[in-house]
VMD Tcl script that draws the C-alpha trace (Angstrom):
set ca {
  {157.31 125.14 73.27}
  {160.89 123.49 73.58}
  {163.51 125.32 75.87}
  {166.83 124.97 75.70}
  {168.14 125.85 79.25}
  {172.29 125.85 80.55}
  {172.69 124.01 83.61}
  {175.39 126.12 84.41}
  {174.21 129.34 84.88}
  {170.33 128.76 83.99}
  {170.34 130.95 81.15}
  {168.19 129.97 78.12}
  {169.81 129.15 75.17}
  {167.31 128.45 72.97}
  {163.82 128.14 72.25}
  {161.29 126.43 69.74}
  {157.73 127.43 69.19}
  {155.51 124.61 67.91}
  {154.40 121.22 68.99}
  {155.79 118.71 70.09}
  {156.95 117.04 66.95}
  {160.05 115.90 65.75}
  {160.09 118.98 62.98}
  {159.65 120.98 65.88}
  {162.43 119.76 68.05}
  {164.86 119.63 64.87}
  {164.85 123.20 64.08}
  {165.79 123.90 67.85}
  {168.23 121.21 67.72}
  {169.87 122.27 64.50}
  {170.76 125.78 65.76}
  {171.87 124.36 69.23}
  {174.28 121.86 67.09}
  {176.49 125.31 67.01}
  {176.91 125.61 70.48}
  {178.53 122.30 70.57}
  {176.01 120.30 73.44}
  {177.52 117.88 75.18}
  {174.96 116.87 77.09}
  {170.81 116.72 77.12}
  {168.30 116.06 79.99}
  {164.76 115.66 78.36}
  {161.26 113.92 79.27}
  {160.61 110.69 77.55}
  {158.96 112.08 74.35}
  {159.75 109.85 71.28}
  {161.24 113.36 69.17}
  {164.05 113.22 71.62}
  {165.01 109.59 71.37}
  {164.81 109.95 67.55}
  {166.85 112.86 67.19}
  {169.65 113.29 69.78}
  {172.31 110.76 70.15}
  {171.92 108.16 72.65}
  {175.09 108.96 74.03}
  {174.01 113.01 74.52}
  {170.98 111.89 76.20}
  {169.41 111.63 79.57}
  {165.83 111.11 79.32}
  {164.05 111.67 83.16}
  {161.35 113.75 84.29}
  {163.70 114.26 87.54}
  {166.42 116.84 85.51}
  {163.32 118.81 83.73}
  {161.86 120.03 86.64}
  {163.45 123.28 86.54}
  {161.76 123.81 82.99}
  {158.49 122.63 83.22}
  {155.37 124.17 85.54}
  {154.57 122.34 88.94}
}
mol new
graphics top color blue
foreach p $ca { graphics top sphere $p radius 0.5 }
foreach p [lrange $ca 0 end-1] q [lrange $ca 1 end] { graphics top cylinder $p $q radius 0.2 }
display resetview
């Protein structure tokens, strides 16, 4: 599942069901292009690198924490 999560207030924004392709991630990513991101924090998976700008993204285990079990 992706989960789209604001930093600000830790409400979730947005959510995918599937795996972890990068058909998956676009649907999510295609609604969240409304909101008008600014910003992404995301694990190293390849479907992130391929489909959010370089300059939107932070890829680190460190800032997904909050998301993510354990």
């Amino acid at each position: 599942m992706w989960k789209a999560y604001c930093r600000a207030t830790g409400e979730l924004v947005d959510w995918e069901c599937g795996n972890r392709s990068t058909q998956t991630l676009r649907k999510m990513l295609d609604r969240l292009e409304q909101l008008d991101v600014k910003v992404f924090f995301a694990d190293n998976w390849e479907a992130c690198a391929e489909l959010i700008p370089q300059e939107l993204l932070t890829q680190t285990k460190a800032e997904t924490h909050g998301v993510e079990p354990g």
